[in-house]
N, C-alpha and C positions, 0 to 999 in steps of 0.2 A: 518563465521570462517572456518567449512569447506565444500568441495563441497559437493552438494545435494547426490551425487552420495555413497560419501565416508559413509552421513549420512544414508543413506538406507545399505550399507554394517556392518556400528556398528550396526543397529536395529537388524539385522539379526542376524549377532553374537550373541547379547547378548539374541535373543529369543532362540540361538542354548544353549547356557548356562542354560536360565533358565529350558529349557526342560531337560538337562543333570540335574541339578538340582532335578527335578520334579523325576526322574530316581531312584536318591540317594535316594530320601525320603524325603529330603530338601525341605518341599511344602513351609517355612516362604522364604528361598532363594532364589526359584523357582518365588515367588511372587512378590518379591521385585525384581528382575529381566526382570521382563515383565513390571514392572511398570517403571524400568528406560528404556527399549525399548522405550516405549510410547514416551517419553521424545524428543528422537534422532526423530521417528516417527511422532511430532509434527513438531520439528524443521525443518525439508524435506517442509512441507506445509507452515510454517511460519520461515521466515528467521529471524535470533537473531539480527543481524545487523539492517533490518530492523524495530523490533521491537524495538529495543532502540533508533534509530532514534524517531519513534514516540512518544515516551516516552519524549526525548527533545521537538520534536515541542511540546509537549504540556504545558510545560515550559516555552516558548516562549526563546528558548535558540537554535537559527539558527548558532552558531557556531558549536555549539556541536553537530548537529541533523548533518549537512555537516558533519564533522569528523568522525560518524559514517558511514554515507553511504557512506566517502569516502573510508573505509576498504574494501568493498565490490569491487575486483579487476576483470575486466570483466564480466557484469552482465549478455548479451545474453548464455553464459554455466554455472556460478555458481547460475545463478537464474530458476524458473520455470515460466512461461509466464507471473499468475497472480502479480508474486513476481517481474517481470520485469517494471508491470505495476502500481506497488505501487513505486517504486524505480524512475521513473521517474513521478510520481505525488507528491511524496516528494520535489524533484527537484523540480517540479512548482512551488508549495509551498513557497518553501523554495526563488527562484529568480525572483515570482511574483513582489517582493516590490522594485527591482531594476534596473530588464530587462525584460519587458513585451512583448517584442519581442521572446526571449530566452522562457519565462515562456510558453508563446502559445504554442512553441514547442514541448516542455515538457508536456504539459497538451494531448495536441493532440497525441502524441508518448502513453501517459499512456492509453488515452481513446481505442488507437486501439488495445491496448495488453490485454484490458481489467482492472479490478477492481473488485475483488468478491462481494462488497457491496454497494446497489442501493445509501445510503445517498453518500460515496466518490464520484462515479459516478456523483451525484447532482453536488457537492460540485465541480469537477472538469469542469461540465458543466458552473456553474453559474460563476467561474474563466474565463474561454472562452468566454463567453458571457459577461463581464466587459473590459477582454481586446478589444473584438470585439466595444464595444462600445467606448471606449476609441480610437479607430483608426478608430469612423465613420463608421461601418458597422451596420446599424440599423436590415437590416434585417435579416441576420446570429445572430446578438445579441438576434433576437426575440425569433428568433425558437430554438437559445440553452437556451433561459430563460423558454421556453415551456415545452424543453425537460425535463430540471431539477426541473418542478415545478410536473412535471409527477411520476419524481424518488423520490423525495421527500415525502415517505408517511406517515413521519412522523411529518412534520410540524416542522422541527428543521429549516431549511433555508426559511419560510416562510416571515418574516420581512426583509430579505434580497434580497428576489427576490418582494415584495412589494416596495421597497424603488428603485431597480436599475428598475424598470418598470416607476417610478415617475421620475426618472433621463433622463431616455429613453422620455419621453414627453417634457422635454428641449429642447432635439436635432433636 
């Protein structure tokens, strides 16, 4: 909603207020002041836009998850890198199930901006590694099923990369 830029100038504001506050004597206003900073201060590192996106994917509501990330107007200046790289792994996501040509794209654009969390990472490896297999590339398939079974350390994509390894011995 707004630039990263704008929301690091409200955080500052409103820490400039609650110290003015702190000043008056007003430590309940002062308090309640730094704790809405926090807020603008969170939002800087995690985009609202994209937050509610995922909130739809996980609804399984792909209109709406698109709708949302399509408010997001220019993402290389109103986003910060990792936030660039959740934005186009939503994208994958979201145009995996009907252009897997487009989705690799997407997935590969996110992997290079990065993803702050090793499971996504998996998650968008083992993506890659389906469409790789899907277009016949056995052995790029392999070594992103390797990659993702690495980042994986939590065994939530386990049955998944079990099942597309059993697939892969079809081919």
């Amino acid at each position: 909603m707004f630039n990263k830029n704008i929301k690091l100038v409200l955080a500052g504001a409103v820490i400039g207020l609650a110290i003015w506050q702190f000043i008056e004597g007003n430590i309940g206003n002062g308090i309640m002041y730094i704790l809405l900073s926090l807020i603008f201060i969170f939002l800087y590192f995690k985009n609202e836009m994209i937050l509610l996106a995922f909130l739809r994917l996980r609804k399984q509501d792909f209109p709406g998850a698109k709708k949302w990330l399509d408010k997001i107007k220019n993402p290389e200046t109103a986003l910060t890198q990792k936030q660039q790289g959740y934005y186009w792994y939503l994208h994958g996501l979201m145009v995996s199930q009907t252009n897997i040509t487009q989705a690799e794209k997407f997935f590969k654009r996110a992997i290079k901006l990065g993803l702050a969390m090793d499971q996504d990472l998996a998650m968008a490896k083992l993506n890659l590694a389906g469409i790789a297999m899907t277009k016949r590339r056995k052995r790029e398939a392999t070594n992103l099923l390797a990659e993702a079974k690495k980042l994986d350390k939590h065994g939530m994509l386990k049955d998944q990369i079990k099942m597309m390894k059993q697939q892969m011995k079809k081919i």
